[in-house]
Residue frames as qw, qx, qy, qz and C-alpha x, y, z in Angstrom:
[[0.065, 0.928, 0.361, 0.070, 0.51, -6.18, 0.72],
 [0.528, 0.081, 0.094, 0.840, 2.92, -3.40, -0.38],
 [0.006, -0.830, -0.180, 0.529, 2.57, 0.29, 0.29],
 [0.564, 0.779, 0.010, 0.275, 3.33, 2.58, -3.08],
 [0.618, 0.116, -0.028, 0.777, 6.68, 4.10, -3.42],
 [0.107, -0.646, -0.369, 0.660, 7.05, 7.71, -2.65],
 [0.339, 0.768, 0.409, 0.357, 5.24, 10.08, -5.30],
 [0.203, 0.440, 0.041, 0.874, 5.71, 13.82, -6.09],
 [0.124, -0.289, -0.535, 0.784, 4.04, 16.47, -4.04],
 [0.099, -0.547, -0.535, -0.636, 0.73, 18.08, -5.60],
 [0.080, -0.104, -0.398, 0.908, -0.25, 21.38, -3.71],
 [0.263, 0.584, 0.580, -0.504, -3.92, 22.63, -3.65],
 [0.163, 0.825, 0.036, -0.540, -5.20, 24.15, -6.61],
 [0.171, -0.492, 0.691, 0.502, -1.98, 23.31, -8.48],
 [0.062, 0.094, -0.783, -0.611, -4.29, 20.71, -10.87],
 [0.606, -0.134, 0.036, -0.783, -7.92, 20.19, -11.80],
 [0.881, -0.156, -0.242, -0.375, -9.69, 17.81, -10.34],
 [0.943, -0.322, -0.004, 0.086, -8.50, 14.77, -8.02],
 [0.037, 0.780, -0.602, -0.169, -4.52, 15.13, -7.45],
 [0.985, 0.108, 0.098, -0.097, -3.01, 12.12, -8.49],
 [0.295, -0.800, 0.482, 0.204, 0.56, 11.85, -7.86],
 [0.978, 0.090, -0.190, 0.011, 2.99, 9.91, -9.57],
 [0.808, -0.388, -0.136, 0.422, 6.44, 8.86, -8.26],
 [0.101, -0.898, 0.403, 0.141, 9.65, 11.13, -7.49],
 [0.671, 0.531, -0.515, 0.051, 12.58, 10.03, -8.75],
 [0.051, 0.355, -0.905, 0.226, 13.59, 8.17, -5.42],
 [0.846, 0.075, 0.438, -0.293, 10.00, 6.28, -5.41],
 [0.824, 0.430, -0.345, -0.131, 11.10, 4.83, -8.78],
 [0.264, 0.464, -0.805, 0.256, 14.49, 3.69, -6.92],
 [0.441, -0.197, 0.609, -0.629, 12.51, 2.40, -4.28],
 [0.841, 0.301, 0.228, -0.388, 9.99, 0.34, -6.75],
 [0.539, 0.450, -0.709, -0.064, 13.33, -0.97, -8.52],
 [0.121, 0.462, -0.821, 0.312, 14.44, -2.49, -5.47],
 [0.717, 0.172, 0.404, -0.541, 10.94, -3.55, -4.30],
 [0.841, 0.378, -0.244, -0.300, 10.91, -5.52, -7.88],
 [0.577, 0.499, -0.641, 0.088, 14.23, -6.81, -7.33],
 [0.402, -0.368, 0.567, -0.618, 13.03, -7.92, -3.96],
 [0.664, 0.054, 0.558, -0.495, 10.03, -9.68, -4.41],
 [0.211, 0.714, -0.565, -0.355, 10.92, -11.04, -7.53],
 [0.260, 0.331, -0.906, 0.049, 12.60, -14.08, -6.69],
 [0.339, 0.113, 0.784, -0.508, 9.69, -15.32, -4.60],
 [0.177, -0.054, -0.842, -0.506, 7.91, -15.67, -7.87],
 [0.376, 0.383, 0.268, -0.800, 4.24, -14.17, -6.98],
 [0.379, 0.338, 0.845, 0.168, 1.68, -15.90, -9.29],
 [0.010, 0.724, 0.634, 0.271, -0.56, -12.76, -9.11],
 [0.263, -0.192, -0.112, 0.939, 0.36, -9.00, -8.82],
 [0.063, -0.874, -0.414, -0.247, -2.66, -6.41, -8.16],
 [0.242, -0.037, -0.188, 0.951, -2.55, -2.69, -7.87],
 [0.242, 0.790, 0.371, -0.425, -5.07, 0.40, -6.97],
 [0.581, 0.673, 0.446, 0.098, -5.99, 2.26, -9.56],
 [0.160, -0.972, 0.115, 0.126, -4.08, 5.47, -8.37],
 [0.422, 0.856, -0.288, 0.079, -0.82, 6.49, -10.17],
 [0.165, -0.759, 0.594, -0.212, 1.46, 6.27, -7.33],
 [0.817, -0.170, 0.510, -0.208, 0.53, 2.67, -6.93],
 [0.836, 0.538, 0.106, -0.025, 0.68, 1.89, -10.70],
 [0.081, 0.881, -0.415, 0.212, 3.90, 3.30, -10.91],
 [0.448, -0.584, 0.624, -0.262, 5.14, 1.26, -8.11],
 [0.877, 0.172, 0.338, -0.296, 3.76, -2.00, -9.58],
 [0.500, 0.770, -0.318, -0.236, 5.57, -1.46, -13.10],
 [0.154, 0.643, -0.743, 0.103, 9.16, -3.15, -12.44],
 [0.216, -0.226, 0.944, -0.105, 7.83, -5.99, -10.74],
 [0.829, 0.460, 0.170, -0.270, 4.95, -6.89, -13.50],
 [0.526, 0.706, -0.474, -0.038, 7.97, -6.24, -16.10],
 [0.311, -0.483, 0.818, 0.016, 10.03, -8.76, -13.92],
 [0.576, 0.161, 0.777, -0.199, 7.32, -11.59, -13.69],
 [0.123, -0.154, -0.656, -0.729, 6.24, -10.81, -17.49],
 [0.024, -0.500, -0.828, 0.252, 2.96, -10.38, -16.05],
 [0.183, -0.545, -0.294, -0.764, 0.05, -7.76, -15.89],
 [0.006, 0.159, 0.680, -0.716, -0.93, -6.14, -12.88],
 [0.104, -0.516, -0.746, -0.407, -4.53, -6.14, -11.89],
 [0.263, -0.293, 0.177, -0.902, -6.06, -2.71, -11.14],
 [0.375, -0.434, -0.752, 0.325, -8.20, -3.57, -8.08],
 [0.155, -0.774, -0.036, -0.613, -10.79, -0.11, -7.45],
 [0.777, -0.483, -0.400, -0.052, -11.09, -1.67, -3.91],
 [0.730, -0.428, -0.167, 0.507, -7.90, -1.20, -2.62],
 [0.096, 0.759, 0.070, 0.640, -7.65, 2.77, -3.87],
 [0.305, -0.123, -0.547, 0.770, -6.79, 5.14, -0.61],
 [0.068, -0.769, -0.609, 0.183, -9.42, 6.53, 1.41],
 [0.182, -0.754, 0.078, 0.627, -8.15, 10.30, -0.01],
 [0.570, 0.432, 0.626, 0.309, -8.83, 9.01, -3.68],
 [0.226, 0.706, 0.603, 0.296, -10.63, 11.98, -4.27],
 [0.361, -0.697, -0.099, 0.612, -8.73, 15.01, -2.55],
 [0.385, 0.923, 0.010, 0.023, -7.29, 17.57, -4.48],
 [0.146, -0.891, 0.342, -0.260, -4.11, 17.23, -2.84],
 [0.932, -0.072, -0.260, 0.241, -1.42, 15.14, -2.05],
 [0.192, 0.702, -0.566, 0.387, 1.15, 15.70, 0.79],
 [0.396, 0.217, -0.844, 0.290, 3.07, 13.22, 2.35],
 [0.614, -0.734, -0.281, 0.065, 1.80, 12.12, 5.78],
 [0.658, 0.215, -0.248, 0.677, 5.36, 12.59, 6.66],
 [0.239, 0.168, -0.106, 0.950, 5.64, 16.21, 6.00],
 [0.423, -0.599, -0.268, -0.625, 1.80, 16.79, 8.03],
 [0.639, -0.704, -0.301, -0.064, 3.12, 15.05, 10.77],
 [0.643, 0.074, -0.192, 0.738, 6.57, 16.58, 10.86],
 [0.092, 0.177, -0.074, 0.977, 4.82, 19.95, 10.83],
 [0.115, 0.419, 0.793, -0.427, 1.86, 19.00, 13.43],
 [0.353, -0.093, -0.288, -0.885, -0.37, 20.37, 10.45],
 [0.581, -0.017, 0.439, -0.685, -4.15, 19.93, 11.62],
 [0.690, 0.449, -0.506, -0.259, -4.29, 17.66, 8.78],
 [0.495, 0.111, -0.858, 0.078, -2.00, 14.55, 10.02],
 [0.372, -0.014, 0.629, -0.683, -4.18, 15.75, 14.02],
 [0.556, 0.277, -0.221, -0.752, -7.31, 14.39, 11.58],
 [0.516, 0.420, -0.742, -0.082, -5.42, 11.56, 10.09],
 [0.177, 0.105, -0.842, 0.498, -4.29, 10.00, 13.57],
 [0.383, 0.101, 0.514, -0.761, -7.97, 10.54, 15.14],
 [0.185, 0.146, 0.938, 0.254, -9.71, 9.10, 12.25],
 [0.257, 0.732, 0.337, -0.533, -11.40, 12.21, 11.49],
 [0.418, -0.079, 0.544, 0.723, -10.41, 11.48, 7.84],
 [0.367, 0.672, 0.470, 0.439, -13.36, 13.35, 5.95],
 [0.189, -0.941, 0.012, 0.279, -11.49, 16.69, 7.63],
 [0.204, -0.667, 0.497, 0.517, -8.54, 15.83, 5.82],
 [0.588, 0.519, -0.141, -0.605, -10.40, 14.57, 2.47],
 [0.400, 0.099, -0.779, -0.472, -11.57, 11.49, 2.82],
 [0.654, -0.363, -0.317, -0.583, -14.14, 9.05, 4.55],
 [0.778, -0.458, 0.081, -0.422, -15.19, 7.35, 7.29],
 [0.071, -0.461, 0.881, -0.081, -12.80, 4.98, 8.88],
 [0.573, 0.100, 0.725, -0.369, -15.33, 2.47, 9.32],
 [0.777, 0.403, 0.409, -0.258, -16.97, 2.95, 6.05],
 [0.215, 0.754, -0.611, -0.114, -13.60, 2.98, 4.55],
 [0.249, -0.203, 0.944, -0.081, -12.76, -0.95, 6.07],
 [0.662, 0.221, 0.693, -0.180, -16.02, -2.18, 5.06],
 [0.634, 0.665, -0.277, -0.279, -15.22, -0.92, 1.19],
 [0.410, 0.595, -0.681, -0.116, -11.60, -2.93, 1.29],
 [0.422, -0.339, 0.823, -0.173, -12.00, -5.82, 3.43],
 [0.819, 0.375, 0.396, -0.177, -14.66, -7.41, 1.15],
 [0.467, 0.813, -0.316, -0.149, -12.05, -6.08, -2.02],
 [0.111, -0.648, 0.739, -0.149, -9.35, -8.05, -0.24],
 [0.603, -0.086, 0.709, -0.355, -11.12, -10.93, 0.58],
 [0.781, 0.575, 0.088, -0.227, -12.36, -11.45, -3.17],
 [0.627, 0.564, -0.538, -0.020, -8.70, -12.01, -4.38],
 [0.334, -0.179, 0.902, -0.209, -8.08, -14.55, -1.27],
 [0.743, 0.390, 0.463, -0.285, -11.22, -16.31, -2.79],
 [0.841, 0.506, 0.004, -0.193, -10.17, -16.29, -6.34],
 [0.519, 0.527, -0.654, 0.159, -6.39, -16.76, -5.91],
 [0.640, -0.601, 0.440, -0.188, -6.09, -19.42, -3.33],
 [0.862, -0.088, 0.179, 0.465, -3.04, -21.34, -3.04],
 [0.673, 0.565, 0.039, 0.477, -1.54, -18.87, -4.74],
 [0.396, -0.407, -0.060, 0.821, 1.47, -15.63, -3.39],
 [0.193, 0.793, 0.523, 0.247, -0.27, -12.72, -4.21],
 [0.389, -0.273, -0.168, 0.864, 1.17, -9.19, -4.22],
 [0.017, 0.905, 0.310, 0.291, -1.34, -6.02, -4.17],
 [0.290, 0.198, -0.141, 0.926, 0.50, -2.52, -4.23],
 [0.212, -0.735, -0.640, -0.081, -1.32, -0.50, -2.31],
 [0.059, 0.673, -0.171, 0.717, -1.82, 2.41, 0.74],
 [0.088, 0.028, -0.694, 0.714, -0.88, 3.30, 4.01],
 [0.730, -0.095, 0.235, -0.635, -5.19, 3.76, 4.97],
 [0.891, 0.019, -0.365, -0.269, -5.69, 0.11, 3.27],
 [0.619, 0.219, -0.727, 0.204, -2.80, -1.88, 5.13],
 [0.005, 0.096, -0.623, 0.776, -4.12, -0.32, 8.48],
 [0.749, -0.053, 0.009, -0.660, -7.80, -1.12, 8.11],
 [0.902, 0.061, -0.356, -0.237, -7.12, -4.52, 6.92],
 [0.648, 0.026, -0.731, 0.210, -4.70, -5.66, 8.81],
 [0.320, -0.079, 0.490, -0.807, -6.74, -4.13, 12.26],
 [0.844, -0.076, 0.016, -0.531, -9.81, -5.73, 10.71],
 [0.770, 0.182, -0.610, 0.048, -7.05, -9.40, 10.82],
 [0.307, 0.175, -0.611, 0.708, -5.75, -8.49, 14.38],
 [0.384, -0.732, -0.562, -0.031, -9.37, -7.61, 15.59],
 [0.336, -0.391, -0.290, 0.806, -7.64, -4.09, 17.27],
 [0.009, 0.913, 0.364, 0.183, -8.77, -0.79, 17.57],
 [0.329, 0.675, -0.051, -0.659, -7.88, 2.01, 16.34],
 [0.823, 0.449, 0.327, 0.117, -7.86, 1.49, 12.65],
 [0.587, 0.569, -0.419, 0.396, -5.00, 3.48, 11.80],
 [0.681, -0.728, 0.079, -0.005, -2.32, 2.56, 14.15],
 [0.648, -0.467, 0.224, 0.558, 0.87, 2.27, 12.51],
 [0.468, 0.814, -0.194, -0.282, 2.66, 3.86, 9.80],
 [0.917, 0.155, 0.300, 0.215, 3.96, 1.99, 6.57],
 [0.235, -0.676, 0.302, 0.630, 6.84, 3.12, 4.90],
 [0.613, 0.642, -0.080, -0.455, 7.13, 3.43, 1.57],
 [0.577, 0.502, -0.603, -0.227, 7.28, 0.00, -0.17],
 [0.393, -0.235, 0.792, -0.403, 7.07, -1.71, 3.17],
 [0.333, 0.154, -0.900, -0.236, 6.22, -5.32, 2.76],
 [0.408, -0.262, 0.587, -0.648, 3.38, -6.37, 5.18],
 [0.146, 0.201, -0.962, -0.112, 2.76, -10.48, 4.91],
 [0.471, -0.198, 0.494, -0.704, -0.75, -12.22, 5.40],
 [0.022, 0.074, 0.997, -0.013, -1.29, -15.88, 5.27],
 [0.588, 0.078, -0.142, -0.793, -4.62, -16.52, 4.22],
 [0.380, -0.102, 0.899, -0.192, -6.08, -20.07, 5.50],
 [0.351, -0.308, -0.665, -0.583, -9.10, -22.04, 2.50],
 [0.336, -0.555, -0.684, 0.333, -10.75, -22.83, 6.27],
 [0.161, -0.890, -0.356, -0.234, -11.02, -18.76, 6.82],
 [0.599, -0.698, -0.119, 0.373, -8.38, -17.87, 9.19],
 [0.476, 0.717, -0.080, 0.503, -6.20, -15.21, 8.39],
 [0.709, -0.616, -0.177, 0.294, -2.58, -13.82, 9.93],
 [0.170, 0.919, -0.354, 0.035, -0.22, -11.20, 9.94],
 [0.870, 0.206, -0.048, 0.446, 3.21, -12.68, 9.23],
 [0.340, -0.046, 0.055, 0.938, 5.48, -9.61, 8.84],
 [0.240, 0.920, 0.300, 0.070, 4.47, -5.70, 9.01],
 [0.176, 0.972, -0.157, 0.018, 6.34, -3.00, 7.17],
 [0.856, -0.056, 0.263, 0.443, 9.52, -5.01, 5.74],
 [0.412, 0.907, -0.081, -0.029, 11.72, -2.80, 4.25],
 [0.782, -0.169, 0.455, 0.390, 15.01, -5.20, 4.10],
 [0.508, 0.724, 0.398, 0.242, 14.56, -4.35, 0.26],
 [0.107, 0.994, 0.006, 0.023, 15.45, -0.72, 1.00],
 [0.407, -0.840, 0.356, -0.027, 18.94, -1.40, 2.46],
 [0.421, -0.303, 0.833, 0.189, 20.45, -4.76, 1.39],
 [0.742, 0.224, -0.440, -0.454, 19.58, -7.37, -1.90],
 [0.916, -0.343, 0.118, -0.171, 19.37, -10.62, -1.53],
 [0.809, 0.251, -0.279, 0.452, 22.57, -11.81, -2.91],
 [0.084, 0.615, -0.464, 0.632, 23.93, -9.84, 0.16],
 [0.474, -0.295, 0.657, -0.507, 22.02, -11.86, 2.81],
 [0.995, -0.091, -0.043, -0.016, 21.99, -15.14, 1.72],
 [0.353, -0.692, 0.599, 0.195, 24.53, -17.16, 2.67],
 [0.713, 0.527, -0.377, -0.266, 26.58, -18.88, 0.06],
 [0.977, -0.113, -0.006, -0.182, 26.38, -22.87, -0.13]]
């Protein structure tokens, strides 16, 4: 499960109807290296939300695998429908009342929904492509609300949001045919810093 890359800013007002970012020009660098990452591990199956920033993000490593990504409504961000789009980042750099919202899980103050009825939209969304791809290495692009519901609703922990993903972070979950499910890795971002022909060693 992959967080999007970082998108543009979109200010109130600024367009009609839902904002819908797509990337800045260092998410696209970010979704190169993300392709040229995950690549080599040769994913069977590559889903994305529906939302720009995600699609975007998705692009370079469909175009690796020659594949098509599947749009997946399910895993959309619980802020789908805002008007707006600014970073967490910059809400929680500038203790706007906004990221206070965010972090309490008073998300329909900062436009969107329940936490709760936010986990019970993506866990079943999630669960449906463990059920139809099993055996297989699946990669869904996603958001920072979805990787913190689901992988709280795999860890059994409260709160639901509790950490923050970085953009393009990698966050691993083993999926058992018996039911069990585990977090491997959260928020890899190797990718961002090194390739692989730099950390393998050579034979």
């Amino acid at each position: 499960m992959v967080r999007h890359a970082q998108p543009v800013r979109v200010e109130a007002g600024s367009v009609p109807g839902p904002a819908d970012p797509g990337l800045s020009l260092l998410g696209h660098h970010q979704a190169a290296r993300l392709a040229e990452w995950l690549a080599p591990e040769a994913p069977t199956v590559v889903c994305t939300s529906p939302l720009r920033r995600a699609r975007e993000t998705v692009a370079p490593l469909a175009t690796a695998l020659g594949v098509t990504a599947e749009v997946v409504p399910g895993v959309s961000e619980y802020d789908a429908t805002s008007g707006e789009y600014i970073p967490i980042e910059e809400l929680r750099a500038a203790k706007d009342e906004r990221w206070f919202a965010t972090i309490e899980g008073r998300w329909d103050d900062a436009g969107g929904v329940d936490p709760r009825a936010f986990q019970d939209q993506v866990v079943p969304a999630v669960e449906s492509l463990i059920e139809r791809f099993a055996g297989e290495r699946v990669v869904v692009v996603t958001h920072g609300g979805v990787l913190n519901v689901f992988l709280a609703h795999v860890l059994g922990i409260d709160p639901l949001l509790w950490f923050h993903p970085e953009y393009t972070s990698i966050s691993r979950v083993l999926a058992a045919r018996r039911g069990q499910r585990s977090v491997a890795t959260v928020n890899e971002t190797a990718h961002l810093y090194a390739r692989r022909d730099e950390t393998e060693e050579s034979p």
